[in-house]
C-alpha positions in Angstrom: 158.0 171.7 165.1 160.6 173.3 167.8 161.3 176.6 167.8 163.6 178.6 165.4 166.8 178.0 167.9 166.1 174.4 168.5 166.0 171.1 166.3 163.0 169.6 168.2 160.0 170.3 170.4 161.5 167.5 173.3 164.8 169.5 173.2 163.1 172.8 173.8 161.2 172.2 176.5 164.4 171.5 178.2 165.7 175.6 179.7 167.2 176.1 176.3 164.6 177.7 174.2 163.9 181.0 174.3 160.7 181.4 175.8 157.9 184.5 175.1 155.4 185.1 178.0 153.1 187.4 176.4 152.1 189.5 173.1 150.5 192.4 173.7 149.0 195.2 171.0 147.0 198.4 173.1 146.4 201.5 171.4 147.7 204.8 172.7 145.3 204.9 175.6 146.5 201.4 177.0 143.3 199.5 176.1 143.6 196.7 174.4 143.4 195.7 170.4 145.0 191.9 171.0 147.0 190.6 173.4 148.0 186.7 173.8 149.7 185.0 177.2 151.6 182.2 176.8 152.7 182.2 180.7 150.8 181.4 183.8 152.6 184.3 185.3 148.7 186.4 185.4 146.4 183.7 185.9 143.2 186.2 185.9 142.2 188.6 183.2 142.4 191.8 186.3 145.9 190.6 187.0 146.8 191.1 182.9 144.5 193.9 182.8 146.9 195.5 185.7 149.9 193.9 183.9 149.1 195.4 180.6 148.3 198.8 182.8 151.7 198.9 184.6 153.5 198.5 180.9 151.8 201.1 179.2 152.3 203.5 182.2 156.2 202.7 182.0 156.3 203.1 178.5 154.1 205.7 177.5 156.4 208.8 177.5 159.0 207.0 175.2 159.8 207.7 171.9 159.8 204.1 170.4 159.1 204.7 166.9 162.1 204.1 165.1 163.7 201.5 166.6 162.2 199.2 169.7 163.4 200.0 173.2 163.9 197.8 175.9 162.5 197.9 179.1 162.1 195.7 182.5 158.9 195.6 184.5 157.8 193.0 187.2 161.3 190.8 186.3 160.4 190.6 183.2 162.2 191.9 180.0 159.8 193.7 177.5 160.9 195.3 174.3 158.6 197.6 172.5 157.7 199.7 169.3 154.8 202.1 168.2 153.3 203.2 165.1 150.8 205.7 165.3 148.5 205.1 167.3 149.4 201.3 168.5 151.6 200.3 170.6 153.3 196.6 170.1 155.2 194.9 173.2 156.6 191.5 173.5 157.2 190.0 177.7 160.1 187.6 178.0 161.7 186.8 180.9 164.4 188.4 183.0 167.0 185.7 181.9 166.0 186.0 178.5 167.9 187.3 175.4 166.6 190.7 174.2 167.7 190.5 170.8 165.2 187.3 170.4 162.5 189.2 171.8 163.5 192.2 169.8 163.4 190.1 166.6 160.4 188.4 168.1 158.8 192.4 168.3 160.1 193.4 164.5 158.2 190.3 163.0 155.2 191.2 164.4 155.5 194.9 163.9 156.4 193.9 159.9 153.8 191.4 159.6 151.2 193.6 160.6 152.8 196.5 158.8 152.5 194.1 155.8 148.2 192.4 156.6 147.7 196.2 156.9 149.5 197.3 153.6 151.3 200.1 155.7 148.1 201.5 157.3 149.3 200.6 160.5 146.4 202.2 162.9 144.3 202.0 165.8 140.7 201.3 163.1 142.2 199.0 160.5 143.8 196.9 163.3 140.0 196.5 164.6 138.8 195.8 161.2 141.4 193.2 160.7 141.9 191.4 164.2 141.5 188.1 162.7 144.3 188.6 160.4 146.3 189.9 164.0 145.3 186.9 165.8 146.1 184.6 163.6 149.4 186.4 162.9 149.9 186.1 166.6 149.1 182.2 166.1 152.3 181.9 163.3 154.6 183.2 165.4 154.6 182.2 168.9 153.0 178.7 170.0 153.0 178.1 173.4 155.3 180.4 174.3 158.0 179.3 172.0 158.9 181.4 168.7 158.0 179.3 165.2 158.7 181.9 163.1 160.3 185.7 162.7 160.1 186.5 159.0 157.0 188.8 158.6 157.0 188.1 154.8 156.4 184.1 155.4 154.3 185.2 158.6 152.2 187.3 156.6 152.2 185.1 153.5 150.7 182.3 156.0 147.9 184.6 157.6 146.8 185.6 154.1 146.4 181.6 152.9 144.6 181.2 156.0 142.4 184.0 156.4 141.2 183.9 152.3 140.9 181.2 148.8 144.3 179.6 148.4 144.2 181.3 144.7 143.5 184.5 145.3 146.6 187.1 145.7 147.4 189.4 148.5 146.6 192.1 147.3 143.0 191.4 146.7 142.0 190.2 150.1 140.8 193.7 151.1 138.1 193.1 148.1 137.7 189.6 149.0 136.8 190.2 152.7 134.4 193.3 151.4 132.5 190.7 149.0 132.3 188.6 151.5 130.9 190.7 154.2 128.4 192.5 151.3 127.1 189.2 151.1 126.8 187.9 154.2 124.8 191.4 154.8 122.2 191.1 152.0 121.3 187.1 152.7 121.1 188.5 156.3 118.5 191.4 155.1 116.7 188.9 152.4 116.0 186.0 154.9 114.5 188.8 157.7 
């Protein structure tokens, strides 16, 4: 599959696709909750750490909760949006389009808005950093967008992450059942 501007992979790894370099959710202190790197741009985890660092520094006295604002850092283009107390940031390049990025951004932000069911914060993120990363995994491979519609995004996450039958809107039990279990056949086999 190529991306959503392109007809085939061969074609986009041409210069034509849009390409994201990084993904990165930190909480209002700058530490990370997920993050995902799809450039070589910080090959070690201290030059992301200081990456990630220099972004939140930049951004952290901005007002992006309405709509996401657009920033550049290190010759790279990053567009960004908060909720509480998360703060969501997509890295393209300095030749890249911001509107792709920002529509890049608002999938992500919806998506997430949507796992969550609107409790968009620092703890439920924790609790639910599978559904996160594998959100992450639905719409960016490689550095190249598959997919921007956080209904289908989220839709996809929740057939992964639970039984193919059972709704949305009982995963939350789901996941609890699951863990209760896993917790008392941990306690009866001590």
């Amino acid at each position: 599959m190529g991306c959503l501007r392109c007809f085939n992979m061969q074609f986009c790894l041409q210069e034509s696709c849009p390409k994201i370099k990084n993904i990165l959710l930190l909480d209002s202190e700058g530490k990370r909750v997920a993050v995902k790197y799809y450039s070589d741009d910080w090959p070690t985890n201290s030059a992301k750490e200081a990456f990630e660092k220099g972004v939140f520094t930049k951004t952290q006295h901005t007002n992006a909760r309405t709509e996401a604002e657009i920033t550049m850092l290190e010759n790279n283009i990053i567009v960004y949006k908060f909720i509480q107390d998360l703060h969501f940031f997509v890295t393209g390049g300095e030749d890249e389009n911001e509107l792709i990025l920002a529509t890049v951004l608002q999938g992500f932000f919806d998506a997430v808005g949507l796992l969550l069911r609107g409790n968009v914060d620092k703890k439920e993120a924790l609790e639910n950093l599978d559904l996160i990363l594998l959100c992450l995994d639905e719409i960016v491979d490689g550095g190249i967008t598959l997919e921007n519609d956080a209904n289908v995004i989220a839709g996809k996450v929740a057939s992964n992450s639970m039984d193919a039958g059972a709704p949305l809107s009982e995963q939350t039990i789901t996941q609890a059942l699951a863990t209760a279990r896993e917790h008392l056949t941990r306690s009866l086999l001590k």
